[in-house]
C-alpha positions as CSV (number, residue, x, y, z in Angstrom):
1,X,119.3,-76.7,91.8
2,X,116.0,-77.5,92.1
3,X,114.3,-79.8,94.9
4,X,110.6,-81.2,94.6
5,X,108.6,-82.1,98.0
6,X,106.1,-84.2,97.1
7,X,103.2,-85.5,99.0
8,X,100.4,-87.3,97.7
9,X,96.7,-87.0,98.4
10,X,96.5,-90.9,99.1
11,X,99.3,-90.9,101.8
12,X,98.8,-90.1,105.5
13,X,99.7,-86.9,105.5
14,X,103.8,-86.0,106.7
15,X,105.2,-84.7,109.7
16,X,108.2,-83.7,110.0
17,X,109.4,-85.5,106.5
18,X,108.4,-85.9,102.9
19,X,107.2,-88.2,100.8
20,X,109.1,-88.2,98.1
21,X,111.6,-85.5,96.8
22,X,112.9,-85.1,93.0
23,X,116.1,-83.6,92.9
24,X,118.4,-81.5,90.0
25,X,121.8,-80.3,90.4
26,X,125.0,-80.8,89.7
27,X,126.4,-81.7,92.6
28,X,125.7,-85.0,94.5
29,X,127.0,-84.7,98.1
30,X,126.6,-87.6,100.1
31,X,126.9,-87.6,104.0
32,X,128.4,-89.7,106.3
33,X,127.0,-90.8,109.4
34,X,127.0,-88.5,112.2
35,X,126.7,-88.9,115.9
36,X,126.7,-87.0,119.1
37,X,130.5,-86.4,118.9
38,X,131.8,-83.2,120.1
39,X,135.1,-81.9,118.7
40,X,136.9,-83.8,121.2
41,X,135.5,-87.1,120.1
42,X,133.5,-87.4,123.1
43,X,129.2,-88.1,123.1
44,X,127.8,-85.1,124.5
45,X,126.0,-85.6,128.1
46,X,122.8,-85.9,128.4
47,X,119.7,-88.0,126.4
48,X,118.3,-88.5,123.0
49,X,117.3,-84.2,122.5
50,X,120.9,-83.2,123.4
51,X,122.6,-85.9,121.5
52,X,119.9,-85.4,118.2
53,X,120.9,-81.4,118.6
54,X,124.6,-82.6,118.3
55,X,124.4,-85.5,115.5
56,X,122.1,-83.0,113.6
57,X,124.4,-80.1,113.9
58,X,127.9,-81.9,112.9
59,X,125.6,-83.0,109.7
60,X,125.0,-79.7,109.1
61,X,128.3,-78.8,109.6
62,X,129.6,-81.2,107.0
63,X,126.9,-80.4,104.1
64,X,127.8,-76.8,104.9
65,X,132.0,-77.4,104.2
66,X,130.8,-78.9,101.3
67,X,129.0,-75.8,100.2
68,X,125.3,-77.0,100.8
69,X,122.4,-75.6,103.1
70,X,119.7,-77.7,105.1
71,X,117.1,-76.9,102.4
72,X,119.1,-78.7,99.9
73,X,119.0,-82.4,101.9
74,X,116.7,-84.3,99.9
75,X,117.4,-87.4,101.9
76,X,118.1,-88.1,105.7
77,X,118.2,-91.3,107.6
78,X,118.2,-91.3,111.4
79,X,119.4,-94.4,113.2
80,X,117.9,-95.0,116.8
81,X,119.1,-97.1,119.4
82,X,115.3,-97.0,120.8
83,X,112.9,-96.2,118.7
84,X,110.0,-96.1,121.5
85,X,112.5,-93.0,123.1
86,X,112.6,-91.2,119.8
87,X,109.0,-91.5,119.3
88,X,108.4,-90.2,123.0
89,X,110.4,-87.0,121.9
90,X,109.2,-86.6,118.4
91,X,108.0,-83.1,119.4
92,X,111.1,-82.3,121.2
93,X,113.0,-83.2,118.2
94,X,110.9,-81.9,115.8
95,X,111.5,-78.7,117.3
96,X,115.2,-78.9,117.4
97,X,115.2,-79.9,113.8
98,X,113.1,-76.5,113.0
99,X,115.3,-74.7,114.4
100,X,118.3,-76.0,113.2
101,X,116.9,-77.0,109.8
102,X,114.3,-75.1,109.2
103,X,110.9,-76.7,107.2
104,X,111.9,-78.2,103.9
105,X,111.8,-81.7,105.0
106,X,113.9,-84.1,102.8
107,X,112.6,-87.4,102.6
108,X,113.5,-89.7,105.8
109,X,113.1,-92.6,107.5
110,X,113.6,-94.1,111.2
111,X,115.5,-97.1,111.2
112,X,116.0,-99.0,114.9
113,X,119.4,-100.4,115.4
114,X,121.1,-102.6,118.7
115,X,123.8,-100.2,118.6
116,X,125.7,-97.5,116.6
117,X,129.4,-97.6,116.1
118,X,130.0,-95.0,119.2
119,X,128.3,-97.3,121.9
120,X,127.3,-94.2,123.8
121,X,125.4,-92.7,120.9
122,X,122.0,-92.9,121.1
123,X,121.2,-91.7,117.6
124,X,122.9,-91.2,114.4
125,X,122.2,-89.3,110.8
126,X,123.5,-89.7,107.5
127,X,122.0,-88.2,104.6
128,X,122.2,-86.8,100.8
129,X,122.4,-83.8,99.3
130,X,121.9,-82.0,95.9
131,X,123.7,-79.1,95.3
132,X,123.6,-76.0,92.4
């Protein structure tokens, strides 16, 4: 499996995403959304950091039942409830994302929403994998 970060010249330069990404493999896996739920079905306490940590990890957790790693995202979306919050804690989150998912950014965008299907959730990640 093979993933391509690519980046043009001619683009603001990324953080904390790519560009584009080019993708071989044989397996597709694709990701459902994932909030702040904790194994008891419950949104975690606390704000947007705590419940990114949590909606990123129980991503993880399901590209890594299906035999994938964070390196091999090559596509992530991240729903906000408030857009001006997540921007305010870009570097927070940033940093959680580093340390959860280390540097090979898959390509991503950050789409505003009214509201996510667990009204407490603040934010919510789906995503797509390529696997070996």
């Amino acid at each position: 499996m093979t993933l391509h970060r690519l980046n043009p010249a001619g683009l603001s330069p990324p953080t904390g995403f790519s560009h584009a990404v080019t993708a071989t493999g044989s397996r597709l896996v694709l990701l459902a959304g994932q909030t702040a739920l904790d194994a008891d079905g419950a949104i975690v306490p606390g704000g947007l950091p705590e419940q990114f940590e949590k909606a990123l990890s129980n991503l993880l957790a399901a590209l890594r039942a299906a035999g994938g790693e964070p390196a091999d995202l090559a596509r992530v979306t991240v729903y906000a409830t408030d857009v001006g919050a997540y921007r305010a804690h870009a570097r927070e989150l940033g940093a959680v994302w580093r340390r959860l998912a280390g540097r090979d950014y898959p390509a991503m965008a950050v789409i505003g929403t009214t509201r996510l299907w667990d009204e407490q959730a603040l934010v919510e990640l789906d995503g797509v994998a390529v696997l070996p």
